[in-house]
C-alpha positions as CSV (number, residue, x, y, z in Angstrom):
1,X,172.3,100.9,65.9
2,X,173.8,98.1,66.9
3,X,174.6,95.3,64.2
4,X,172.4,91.9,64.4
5,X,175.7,89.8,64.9
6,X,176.4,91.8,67.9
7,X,173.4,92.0,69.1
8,X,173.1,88.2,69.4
9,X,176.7,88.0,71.4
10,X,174.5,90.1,73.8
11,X,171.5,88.2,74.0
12,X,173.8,85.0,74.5
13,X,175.8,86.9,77.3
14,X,172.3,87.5,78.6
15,X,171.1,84.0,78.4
16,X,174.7,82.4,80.1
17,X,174.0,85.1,83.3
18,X,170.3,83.9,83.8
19,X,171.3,80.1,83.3
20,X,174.3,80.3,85.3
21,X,172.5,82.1,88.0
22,X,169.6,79.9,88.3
23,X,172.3,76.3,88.1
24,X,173.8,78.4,91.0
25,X,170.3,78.4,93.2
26,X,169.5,74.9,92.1
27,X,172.9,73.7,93.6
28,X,172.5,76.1,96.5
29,X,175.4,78.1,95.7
30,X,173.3,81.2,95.6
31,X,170.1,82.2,97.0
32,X,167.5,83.8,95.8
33,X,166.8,86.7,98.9
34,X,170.0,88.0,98.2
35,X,171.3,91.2,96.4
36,X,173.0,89.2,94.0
37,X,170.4,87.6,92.5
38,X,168.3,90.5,92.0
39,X,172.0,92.1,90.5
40,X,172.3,88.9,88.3
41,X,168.4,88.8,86.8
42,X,168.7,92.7,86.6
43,X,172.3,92.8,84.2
44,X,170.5,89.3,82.1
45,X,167.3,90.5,81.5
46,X,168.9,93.6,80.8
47,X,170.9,92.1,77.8
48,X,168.2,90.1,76.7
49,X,166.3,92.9,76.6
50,X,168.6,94.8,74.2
51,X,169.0,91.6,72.1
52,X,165.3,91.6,71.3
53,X,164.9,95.2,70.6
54,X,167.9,95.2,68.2
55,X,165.7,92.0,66.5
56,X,162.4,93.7,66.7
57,X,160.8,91.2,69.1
58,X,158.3,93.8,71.4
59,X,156.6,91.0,73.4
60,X,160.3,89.7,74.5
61,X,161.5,93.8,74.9
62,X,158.3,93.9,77.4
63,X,158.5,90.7,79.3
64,X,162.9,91.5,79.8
65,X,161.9,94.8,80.9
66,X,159.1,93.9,83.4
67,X,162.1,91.3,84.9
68,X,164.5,93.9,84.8
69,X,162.4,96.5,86.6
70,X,161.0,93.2,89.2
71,X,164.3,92.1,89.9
72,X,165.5,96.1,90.7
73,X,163.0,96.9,93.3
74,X,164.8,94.8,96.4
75,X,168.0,96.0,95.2
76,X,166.4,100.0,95.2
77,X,165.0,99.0,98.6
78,X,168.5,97.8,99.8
79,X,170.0,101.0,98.7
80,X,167.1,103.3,100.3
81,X,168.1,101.4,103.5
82,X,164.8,99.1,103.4
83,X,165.7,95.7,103.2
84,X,162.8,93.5,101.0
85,X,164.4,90.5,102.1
């Protein structure tokens, strides 16, 4: 198991991707049809997902995992040759 002090460098890693991501479609650097969004919202929620499961937070595990899994399927649809965008 992971310790609690590393666990919150992850969850803070987590949290920079998603707020740096979404600064990045607010200024129009990014957009949010693209592979790298779903790429960016996949690796954060992904983090923040093993954050709160290291700090026993289920409702947080369940809501990251739902993104996660969200934020995949264009990016499994891209790869299967079916573009969702």
């Amino acid at each position: 198991m992971i310790s609690h002090e590393c666990a919150q460098y992850i969850g803070f890693a987590g949290a920079f991707i998603l707020l740096g991501a979404h600064a990045a479609v607010m200024s129009g650097r990014l957009s949010t049809r693209g592979p790298a969004h779903s790429a960016l919202n996949v690796l954060a929620s992904s983090l923040l997902a093993a954050n709160a499961f290291v700090e026993n937070q289920p409702a947080f595990v369940l809501l990251e995992i739902t993104w996660a899994a969200v934020s995949a399927a264009p990016l499994i649809s891209r790869l299967r040759g079916r573009d969702s965008s």
